[in-house]
PDB file of N, CA, C and O in Angstrom:
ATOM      1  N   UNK A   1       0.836  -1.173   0.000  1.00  0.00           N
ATOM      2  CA  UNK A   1       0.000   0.000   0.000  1.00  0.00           C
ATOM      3  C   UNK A   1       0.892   1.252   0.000  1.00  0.00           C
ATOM      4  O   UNK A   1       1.900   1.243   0.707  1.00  0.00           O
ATOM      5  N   UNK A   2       0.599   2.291  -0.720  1.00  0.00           N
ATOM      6  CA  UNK A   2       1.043   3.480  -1.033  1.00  0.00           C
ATOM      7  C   UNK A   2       0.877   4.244  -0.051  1.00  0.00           C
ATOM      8  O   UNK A   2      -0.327   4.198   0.201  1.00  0.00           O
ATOM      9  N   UNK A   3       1.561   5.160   0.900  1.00  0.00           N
ATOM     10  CA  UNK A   3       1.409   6.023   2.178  1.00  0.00           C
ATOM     11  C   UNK A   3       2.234   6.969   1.457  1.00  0.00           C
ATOM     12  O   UNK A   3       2.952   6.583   0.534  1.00  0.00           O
ATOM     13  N   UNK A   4       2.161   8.612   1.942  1.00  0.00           N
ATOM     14  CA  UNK A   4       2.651   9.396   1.929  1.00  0.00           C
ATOM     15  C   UNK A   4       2.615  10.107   3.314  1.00  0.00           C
ATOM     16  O   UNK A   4       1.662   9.904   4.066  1.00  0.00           O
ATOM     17  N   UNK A   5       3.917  11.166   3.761  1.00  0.00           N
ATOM     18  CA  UNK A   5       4.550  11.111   4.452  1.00  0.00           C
ATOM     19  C   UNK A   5       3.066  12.448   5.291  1.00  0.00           C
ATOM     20  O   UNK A   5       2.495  13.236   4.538  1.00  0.00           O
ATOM     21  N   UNK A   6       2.843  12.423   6.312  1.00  0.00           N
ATOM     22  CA  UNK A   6       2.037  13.587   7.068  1.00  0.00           C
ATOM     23  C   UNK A   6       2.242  14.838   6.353  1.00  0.00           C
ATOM     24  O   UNK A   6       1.234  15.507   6.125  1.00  0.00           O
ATOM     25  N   UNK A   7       3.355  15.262   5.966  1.00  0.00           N
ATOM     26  CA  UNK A   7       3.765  16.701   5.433  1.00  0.00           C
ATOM     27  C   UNK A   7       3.188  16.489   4.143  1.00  0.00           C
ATOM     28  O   UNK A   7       2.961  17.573   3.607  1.00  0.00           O
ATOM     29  N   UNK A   8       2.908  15.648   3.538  1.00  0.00           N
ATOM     30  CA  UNK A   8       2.292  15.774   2.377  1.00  0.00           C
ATOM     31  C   UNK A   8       1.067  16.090   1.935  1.00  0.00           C
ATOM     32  O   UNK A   8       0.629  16.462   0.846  1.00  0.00           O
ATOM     33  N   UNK A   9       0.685  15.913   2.790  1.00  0.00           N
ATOM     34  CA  UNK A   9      -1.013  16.135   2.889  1.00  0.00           C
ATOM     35  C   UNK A   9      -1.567  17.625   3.100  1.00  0.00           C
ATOM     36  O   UNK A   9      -1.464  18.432   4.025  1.00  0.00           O
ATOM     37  N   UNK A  10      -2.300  17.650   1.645  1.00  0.00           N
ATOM     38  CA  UNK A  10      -3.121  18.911   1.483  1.00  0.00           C
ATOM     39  C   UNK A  10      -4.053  19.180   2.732  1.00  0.00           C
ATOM     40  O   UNK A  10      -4.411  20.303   3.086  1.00  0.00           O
ATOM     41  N   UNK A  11      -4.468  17.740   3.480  1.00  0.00           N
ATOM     42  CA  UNK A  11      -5.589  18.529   4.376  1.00  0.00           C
ATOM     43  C   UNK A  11      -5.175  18.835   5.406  1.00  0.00           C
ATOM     44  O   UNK A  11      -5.821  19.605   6.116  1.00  0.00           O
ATOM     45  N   UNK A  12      -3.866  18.280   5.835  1.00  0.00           N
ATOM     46  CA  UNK A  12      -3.040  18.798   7.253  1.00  0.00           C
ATOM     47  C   UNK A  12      -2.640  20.223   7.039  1.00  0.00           C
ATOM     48  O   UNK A  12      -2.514  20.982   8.000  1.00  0.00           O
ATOM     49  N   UNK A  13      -2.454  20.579   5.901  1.00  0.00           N
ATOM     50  CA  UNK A  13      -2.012  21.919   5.783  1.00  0.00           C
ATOM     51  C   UNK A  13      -3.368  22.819   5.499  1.00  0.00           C
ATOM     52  O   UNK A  13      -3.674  23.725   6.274  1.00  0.00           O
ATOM     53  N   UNK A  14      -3.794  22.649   4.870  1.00  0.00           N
ATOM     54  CA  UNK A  14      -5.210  22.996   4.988  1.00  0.00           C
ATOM     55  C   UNK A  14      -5.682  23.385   6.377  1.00  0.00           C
ATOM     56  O   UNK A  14      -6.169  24.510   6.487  1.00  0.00           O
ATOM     57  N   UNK A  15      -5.615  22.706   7.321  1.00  0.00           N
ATOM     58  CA  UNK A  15      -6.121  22.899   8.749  1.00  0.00           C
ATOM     59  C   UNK A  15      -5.553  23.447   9.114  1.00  0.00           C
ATOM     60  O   UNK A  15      -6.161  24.373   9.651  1.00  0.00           O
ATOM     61  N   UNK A  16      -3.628  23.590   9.299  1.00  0.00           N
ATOM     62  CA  UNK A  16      -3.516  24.425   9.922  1.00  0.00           C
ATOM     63  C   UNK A  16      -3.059  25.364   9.226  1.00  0.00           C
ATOM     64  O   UNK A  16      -2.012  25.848   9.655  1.00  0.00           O
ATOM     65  N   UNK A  17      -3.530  25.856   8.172  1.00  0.00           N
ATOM     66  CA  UNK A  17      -3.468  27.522   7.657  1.00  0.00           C
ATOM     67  C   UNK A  17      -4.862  27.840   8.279  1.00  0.00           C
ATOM     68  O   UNK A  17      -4.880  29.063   8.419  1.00  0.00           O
ATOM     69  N   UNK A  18      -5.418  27.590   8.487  1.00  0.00           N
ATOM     70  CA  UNK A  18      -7.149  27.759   9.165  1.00  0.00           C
ATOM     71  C   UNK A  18      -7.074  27.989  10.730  1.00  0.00           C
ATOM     72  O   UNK A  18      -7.566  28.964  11.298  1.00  0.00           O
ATOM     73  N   UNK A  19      -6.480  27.093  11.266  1.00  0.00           N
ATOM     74  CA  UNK A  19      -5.918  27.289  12.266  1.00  0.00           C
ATOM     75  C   UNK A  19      -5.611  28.489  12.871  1.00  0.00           C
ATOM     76  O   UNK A  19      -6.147  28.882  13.907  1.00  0.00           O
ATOM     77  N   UNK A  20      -4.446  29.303  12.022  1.00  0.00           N
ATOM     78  CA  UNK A  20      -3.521  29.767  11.973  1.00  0.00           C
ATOM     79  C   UNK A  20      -4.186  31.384  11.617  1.00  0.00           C
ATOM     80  O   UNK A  20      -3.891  32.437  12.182  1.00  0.00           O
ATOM     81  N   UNK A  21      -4.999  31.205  10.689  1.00  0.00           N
ATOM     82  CA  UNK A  21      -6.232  32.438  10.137  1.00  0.00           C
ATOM     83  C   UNK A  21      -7.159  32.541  11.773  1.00  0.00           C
ATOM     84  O   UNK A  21      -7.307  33.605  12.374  1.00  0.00           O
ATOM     85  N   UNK A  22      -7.458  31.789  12.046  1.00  0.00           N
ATOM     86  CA  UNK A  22      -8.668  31.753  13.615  1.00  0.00           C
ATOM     87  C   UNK A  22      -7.749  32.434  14.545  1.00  0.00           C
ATOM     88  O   UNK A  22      -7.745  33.628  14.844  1.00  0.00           O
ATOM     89  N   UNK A  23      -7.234  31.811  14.817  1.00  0.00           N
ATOM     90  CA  UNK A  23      -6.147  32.376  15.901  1.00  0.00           C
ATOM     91  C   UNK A  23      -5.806  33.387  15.869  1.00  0.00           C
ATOM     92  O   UNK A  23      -5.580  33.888  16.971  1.00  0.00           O
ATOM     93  N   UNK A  24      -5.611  34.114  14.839  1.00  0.00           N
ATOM     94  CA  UNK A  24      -4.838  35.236  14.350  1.00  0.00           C
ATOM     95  C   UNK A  24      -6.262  36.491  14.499  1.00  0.00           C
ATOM     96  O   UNK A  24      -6.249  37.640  14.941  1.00  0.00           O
ATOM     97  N   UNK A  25      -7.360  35.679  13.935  1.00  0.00           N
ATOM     98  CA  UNK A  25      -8.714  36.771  14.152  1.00  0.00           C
ATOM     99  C   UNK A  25      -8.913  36.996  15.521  1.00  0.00           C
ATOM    100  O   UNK A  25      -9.196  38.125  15.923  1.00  0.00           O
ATOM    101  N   UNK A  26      -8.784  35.937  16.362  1.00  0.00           N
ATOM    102  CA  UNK A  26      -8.838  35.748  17.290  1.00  0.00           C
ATOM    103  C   UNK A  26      -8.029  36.905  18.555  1.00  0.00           C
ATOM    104  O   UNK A  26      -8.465  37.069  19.694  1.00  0.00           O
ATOM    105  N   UNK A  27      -6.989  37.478  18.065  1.00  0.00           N
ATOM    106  CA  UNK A  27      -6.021  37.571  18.774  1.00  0.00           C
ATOM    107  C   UNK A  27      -5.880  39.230  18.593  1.00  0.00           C
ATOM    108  O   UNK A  27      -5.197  40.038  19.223  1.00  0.00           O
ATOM    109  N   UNK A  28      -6.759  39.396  17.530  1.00  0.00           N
ATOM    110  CA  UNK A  28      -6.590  40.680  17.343  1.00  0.00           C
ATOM    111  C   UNK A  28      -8.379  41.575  17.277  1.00  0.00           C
ATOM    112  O   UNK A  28      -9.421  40.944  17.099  1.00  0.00           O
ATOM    113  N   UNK A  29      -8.323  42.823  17.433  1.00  0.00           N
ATOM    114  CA  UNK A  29      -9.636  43.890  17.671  1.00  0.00           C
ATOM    115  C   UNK A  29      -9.762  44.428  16.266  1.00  0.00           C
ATOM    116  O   UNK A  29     -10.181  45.584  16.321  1.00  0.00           O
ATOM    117  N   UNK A  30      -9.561  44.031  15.055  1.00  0.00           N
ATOM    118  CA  UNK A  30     -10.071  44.587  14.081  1.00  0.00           C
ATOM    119  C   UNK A  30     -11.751  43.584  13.384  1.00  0.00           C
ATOM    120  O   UNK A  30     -12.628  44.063  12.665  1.00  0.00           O
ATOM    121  N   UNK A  31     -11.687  42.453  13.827  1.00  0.00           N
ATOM    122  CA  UNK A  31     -13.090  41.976  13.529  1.00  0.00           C
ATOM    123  C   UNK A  31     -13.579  42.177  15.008  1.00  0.00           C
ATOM    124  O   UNK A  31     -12.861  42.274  16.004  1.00  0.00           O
ATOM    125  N   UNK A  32     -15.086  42.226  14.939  1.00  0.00           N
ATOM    126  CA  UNK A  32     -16.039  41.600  16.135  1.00  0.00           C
ATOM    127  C   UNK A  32     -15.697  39.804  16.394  1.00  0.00           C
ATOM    128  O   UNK A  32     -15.532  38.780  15.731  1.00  0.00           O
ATOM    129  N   UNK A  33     -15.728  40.245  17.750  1.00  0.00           N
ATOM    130  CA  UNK A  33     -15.180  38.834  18.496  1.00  0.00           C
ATOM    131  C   UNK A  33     -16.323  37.488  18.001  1.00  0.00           C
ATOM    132  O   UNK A  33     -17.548  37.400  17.930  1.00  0.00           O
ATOM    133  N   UNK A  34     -15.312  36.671  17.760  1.00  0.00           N
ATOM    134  CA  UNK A  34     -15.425  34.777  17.094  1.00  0.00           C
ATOM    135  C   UNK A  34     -16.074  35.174  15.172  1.00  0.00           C
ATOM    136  O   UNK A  34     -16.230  34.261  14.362  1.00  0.00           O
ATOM    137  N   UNK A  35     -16.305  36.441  14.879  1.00  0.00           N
ATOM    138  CA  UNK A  35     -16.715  36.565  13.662  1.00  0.00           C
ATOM    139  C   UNK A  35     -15.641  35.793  12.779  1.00  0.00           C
ATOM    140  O   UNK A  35     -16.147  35.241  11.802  1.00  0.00           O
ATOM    141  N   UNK A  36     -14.300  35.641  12.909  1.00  0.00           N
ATOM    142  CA  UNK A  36     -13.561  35.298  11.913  1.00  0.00           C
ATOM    143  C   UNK A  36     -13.340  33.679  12.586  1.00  0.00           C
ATOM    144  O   UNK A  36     -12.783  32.922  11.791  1.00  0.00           O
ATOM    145  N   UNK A  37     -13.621  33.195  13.635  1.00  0.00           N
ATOM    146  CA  UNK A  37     -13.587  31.544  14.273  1.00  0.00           C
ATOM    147  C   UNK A  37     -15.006  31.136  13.503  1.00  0.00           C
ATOM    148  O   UNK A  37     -14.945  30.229  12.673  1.00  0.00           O
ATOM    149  N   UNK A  38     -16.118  31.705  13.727  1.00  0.00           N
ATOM    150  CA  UNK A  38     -17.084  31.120  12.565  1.00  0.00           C
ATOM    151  C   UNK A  38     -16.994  31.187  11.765  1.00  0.00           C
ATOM    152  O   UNK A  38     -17.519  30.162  11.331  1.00  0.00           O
ATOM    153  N   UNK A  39     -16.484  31.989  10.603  1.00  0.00           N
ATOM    154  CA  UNK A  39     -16.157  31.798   9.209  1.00  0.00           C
ATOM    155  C   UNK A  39     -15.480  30.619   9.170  1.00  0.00           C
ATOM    156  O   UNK A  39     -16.003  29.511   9.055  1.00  0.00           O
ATOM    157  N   UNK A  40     -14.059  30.904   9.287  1.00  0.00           N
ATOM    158  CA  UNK A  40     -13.155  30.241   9.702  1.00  0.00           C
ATOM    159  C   UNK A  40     -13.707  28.635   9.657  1.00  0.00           C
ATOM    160  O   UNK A  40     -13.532  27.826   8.746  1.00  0.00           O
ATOM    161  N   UNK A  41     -14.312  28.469  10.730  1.00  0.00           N
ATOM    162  CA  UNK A  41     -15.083  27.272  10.845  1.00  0.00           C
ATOM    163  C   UNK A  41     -15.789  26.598   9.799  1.00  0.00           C
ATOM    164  O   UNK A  41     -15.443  25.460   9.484  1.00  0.00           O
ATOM    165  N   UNK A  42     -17.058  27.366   9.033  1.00  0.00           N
ATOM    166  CA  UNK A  42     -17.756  26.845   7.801  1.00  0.00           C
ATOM    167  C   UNK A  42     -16.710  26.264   6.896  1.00  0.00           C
ATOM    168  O   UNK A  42     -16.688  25.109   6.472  1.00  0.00           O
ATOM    169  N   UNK A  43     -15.585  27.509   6.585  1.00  0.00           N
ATOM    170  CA  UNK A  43     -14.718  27.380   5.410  1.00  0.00           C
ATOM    171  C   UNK A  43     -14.100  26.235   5.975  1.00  0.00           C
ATOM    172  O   UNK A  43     -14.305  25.293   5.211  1.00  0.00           O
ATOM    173  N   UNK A  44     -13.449  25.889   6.943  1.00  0.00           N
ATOM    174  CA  UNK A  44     -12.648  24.229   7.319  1.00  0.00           C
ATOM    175  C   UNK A  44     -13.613  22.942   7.160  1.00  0.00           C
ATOM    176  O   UNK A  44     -12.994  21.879   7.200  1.00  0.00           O
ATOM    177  N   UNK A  45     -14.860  22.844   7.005  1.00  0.00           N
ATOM    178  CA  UNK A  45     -15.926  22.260   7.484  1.00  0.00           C
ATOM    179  C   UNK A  45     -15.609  21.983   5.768  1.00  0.00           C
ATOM    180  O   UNK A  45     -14.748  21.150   5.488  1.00  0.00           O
ATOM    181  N   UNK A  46     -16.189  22.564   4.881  1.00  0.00           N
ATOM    182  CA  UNK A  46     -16.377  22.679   3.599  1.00  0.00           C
ATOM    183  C   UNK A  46     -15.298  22.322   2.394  1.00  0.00           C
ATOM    184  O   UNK A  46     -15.410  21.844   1.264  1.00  0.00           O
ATOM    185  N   UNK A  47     -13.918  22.916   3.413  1.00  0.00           N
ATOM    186  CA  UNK A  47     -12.764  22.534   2.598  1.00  0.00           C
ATOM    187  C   UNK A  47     -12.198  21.345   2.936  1.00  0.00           C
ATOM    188  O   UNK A  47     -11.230  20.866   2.345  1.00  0.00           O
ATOM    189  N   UNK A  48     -12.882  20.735   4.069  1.00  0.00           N
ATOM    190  CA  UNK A  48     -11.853  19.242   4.225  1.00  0.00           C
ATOM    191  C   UNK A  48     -13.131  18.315   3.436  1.00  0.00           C
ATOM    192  O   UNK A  48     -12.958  17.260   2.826  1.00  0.00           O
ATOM    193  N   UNK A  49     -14.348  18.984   3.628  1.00  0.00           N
ATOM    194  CA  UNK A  49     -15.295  17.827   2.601  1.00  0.00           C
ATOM    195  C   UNK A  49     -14.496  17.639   1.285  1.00  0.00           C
ATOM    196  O   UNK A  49     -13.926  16.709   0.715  1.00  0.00           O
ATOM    197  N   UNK A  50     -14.748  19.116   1.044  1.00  0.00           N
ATOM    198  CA  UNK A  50     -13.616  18.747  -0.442  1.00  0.00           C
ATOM    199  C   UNK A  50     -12.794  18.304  -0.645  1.00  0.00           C
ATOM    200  O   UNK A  50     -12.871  17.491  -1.566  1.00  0.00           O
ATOM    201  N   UNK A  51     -11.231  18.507   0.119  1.00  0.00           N
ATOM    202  CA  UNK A  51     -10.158  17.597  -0.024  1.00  0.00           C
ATOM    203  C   UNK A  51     -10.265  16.474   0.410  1.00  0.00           C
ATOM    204  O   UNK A  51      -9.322  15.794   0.006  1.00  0.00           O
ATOM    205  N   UNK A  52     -11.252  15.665   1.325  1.00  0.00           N
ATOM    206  CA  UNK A  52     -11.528  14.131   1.276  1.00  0.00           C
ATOM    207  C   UNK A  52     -12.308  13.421   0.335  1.00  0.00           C
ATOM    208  O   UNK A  52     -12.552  12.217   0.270  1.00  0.00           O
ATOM    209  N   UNK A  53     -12.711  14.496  -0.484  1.00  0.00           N
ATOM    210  CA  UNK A  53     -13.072  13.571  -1.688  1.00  0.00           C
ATOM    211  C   UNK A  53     -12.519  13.125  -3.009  1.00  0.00           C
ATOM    212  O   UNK A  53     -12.733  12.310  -3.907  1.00  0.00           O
ATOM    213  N   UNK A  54     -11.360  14.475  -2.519  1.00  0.00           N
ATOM    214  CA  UNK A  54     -10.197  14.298  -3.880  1.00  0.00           C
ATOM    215  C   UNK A  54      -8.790  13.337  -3.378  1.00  0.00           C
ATOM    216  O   UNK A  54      -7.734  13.217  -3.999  1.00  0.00           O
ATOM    217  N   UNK A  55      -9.182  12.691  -2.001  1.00  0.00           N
ATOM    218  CA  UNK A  55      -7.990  12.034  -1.259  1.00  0.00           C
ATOM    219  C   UNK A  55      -7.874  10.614  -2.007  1.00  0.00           C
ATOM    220  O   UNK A  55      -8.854   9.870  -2.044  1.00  0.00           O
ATOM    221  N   UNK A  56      -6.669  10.265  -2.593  1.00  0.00           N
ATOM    222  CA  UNK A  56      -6.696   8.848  -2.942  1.00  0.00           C
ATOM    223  C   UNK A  56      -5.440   8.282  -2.710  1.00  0.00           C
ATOM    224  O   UNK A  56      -5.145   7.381  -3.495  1.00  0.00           O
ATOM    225  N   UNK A  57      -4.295   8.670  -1.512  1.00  0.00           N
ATOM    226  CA  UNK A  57      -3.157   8.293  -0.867  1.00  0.00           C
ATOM    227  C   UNK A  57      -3.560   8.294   0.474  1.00  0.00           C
ATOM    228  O   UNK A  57      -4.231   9.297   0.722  1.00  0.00           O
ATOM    229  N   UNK A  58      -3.424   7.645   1.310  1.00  0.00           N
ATOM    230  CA  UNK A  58      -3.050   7.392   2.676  1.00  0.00           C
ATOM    231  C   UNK A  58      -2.364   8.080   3.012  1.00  0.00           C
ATOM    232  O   UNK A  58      -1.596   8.486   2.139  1.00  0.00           O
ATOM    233  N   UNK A  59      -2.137   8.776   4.725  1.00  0.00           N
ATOM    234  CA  UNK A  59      -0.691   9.632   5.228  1.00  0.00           C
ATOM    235  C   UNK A  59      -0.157   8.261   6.056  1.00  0.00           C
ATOM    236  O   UNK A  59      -0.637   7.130   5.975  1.00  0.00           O
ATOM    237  N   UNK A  60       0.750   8.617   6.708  1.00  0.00           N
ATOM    238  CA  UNK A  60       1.670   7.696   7.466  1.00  0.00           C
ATOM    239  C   UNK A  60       1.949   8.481   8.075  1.00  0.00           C
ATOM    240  O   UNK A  60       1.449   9.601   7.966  1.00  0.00           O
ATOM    241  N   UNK A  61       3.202   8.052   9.271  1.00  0.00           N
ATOM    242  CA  UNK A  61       4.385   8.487  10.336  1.00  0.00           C
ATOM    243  C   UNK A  61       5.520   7.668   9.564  1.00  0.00           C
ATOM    244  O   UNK A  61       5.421   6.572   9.011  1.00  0.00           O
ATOM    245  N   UNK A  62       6.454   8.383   9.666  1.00  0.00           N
ATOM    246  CA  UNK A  62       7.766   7.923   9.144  1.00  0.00           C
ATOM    247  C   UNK A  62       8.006   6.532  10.005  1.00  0.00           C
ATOM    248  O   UNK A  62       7.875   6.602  11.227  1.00  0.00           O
ATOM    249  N   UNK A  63       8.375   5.203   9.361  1.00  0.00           N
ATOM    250  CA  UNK A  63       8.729   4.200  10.105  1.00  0.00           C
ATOM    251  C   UNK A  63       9.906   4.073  10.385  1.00  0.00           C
ATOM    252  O   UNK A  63      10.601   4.934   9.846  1.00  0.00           O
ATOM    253  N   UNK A  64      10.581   3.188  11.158  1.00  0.00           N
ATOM    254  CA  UNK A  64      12.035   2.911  11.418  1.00  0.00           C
ATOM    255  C   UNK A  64      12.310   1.652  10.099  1.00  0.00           C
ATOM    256  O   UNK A  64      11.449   0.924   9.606  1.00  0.00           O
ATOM    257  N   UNK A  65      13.530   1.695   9.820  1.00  0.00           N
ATOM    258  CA  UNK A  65      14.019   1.386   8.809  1.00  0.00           C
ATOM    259  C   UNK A  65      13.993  -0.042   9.046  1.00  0.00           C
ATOM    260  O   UNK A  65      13.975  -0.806   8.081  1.00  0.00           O
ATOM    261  N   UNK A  66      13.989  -0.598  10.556  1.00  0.00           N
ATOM    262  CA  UNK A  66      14.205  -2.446  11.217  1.00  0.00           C
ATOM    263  C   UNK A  66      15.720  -2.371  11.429  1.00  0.00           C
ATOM    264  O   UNK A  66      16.037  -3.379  12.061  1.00  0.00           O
ATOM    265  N   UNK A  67      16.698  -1.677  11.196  1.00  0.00           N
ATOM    266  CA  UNK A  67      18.153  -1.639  11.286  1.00  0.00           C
ATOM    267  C   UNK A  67      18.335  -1.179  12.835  1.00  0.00           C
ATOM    268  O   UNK A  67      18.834  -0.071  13.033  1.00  0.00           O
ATOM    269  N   UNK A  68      18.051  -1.772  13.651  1.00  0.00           N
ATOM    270  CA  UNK A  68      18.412  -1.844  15.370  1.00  0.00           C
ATOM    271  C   UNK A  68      17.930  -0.698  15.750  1.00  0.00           C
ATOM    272  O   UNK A  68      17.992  -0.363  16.933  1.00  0.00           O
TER     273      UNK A  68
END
């Protein structure tokens, strides 16, 4: 079976640029407070539907090689 490595994955990065957007609304007084955590929210909700439907690799964790 075909795995690719965690860093590869569109939806891990996906989340946390979203993440990263919330937090950031979050943290600052130019929106009204959680206005940009609910956006935020729909748009993660909507964009991982999408990228799990275009998913056709597995992620993994890097394994040990079996060499001691």
């Amino acid at each position: 079976m075909i795995m690719k490595n965690w860093y590869q994955s569109k939806t891990i990065w996906f989340n946390i640029a979203g993440f990263i957007v919330a937090l950031a609304g979050e943290l600052t007084t130019a929106f009204p407070a959680g206005q940009v955590a609910k956006i935020a929210g729909f748009v993660l909700t909507i964009g991982n539907i999408l990228l799990r439907l275009i998913t056709t690799t597995q992620i993994g964790l890097d394994k040990p090689d079996g060499n001691g």
